[in-house]
N, C-alpha and C positions, 0 to 999 in steps of 0.2 A: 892488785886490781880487783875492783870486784865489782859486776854485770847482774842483773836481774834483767830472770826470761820469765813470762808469763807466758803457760800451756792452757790450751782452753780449746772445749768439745764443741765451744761454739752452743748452737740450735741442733745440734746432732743428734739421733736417737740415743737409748741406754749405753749401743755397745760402743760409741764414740767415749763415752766417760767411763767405761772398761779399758778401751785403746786408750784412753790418756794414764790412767793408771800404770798399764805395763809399758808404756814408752818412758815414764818418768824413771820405773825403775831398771831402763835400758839408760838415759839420758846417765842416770847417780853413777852405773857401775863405770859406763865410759870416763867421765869427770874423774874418778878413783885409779883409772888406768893413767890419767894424766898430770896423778899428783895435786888435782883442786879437789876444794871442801864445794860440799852443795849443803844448803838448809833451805827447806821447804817454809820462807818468808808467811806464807799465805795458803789454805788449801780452802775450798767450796765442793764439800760430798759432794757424790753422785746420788740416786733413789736405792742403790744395791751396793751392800757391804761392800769395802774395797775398791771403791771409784771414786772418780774425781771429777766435777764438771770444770773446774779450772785449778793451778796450783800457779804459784809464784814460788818462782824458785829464784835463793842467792848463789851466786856462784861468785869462789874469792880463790884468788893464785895468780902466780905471772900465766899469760896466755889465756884467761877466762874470758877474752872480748874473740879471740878467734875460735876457741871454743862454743860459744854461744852462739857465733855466726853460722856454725856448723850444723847446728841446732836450729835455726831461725828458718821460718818458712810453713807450707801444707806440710805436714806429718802422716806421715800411712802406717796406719799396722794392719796387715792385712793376714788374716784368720776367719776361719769361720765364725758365726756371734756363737755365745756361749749361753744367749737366752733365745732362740729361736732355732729349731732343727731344719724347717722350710724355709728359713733367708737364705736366695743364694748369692745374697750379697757375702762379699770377704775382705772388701776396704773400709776401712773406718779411718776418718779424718780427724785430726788435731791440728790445730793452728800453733805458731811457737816464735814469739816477736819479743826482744829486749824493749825495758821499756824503762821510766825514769819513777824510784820510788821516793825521794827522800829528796824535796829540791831544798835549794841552799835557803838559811833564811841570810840577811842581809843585817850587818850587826850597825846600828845607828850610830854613829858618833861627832859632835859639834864639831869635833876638829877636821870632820871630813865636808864640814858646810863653808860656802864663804862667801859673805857679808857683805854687799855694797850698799851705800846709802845713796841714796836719789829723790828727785824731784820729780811729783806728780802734777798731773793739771786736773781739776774740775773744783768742785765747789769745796769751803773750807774757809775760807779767810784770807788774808794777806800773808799770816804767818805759816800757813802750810803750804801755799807758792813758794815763798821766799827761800822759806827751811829747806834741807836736804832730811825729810825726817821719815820719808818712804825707806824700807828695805827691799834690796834683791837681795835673796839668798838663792843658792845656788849647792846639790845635793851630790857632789863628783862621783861619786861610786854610780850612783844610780841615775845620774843626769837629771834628776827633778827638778825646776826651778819654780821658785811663788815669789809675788811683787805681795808686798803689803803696805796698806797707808792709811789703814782704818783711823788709826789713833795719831796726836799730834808729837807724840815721843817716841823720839830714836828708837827708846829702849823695850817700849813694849810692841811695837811693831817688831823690833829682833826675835820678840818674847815669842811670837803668836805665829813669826815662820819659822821658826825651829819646831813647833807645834804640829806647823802643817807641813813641813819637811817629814818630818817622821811618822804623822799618820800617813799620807802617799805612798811611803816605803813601806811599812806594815801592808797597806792595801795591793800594792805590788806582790808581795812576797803571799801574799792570801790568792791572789788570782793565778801565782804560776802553781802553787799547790794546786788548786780545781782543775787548772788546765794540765796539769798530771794526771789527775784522777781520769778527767772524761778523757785524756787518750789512754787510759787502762780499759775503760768502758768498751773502746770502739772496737779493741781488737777483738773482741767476743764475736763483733759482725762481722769479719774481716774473712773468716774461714772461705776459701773456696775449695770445693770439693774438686779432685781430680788433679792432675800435672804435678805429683808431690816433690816436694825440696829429699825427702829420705823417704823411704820404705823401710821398716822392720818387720819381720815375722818373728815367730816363736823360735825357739832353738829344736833340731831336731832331739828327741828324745833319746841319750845314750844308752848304750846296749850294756844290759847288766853283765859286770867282769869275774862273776862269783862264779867257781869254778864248778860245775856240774857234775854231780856223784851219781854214777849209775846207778839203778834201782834192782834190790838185788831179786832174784826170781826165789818164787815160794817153794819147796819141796814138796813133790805131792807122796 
């Protein structure tokens, strides 16, 4: 299985794409505890070495969609900023929402169109009353359907909806890609500060285990 989460600081000041940094690599070690691969799909620096203002991250394994849920939501890392002494702010927000990277495209094929021949009304002659020389085609995968009846032969009105059968689906498949991207966009504005899904902080700092050798005294 495999879930793409995109992390983003949103509009947040510097230390928001600081906290997206060190949440990601709290997010990677957890993932690693559980047996999933992560790869960083996507990243968008920060202004300061070592930041990030958004990353896309893949995540692939069984359980990477309840994984990712766990992940999903306001993000808190809450530390002092590491660029300002007088902020006495200590939360820094990150937003964290799966999102859809790679939509299907849709593989065209005649054998998936099907053909009806019909009669149209309006002007034309007698022989294109008469004739069944209109087509409905009909696009099953994707429900498309086009009437045509430009021309007074069968075969090129077949010609010209299979034509436009398959432009439709191309144009389909081009608009669920955009409609990807702009809900990649939105979540950027999505951040709300405060009520967070997780809180991280730092780990406390472990107490060095090197065994302490008395100093020895001088003679005088």
């Amino acid at each position: 299985m495999i879930v793409h989460l995109l992390l983003s600081a949103g509009r947040g000041p510097q230390e928001c794409a600081w906290a997206l940094a060190r949440l990601l690599h709290r997010l990677e070690a957890d993932a690693a505890r559980q047996d999933l691969e992560t790869h960083r799909a996507d990243t968008v620096p920060g202004d300061r070495p070592g930041t990030y203002r958004s990353v896309l991250v893949r995540i692939t394994g069984d359980g990477a969609g309840a994984f990712a849920a766990s992940w999903t939501g306001t993000l808190c890392w809450q530390a002092p900023s590491p660029y300002r002494a007088s902020a006495g702010r200590k939360n820094w927000y990150v937003i964290a929402q799966p999102c859809q990277v790679d939509t299907p495209r849709t593989t065209f094929a005649e054998a998936d169109v099907d053909i009806v021949a019909c009669r149209t009304g309006g002007p034309g002659g007698q022989h294109r009353n008469k004739a069944s020389t209109a087509v409905r085609a009909t696009h099953r995968p994707s429900g498309n359907v086009v009437v045509v009846d430009t021309e007074r032969q069968f075969s090129l009105n077949r010609r010209i909806a299979i034509r436009l059968l398959r432009e439709r689906v191309e144009q389909g498949d081009e608009a669920a890609k955009r409609a990807a991207t702009a809900a990649r966009r939105r979540i950027h504005d999505e951040l709300v500060r405060g009520d967070p899904t997780r809180t991280e902080r730092p780990e406390a700092p472990e107490q060095d285990q090197t065994p302490q050798v008395p100093a020895r005294r001088r003679r005088r």
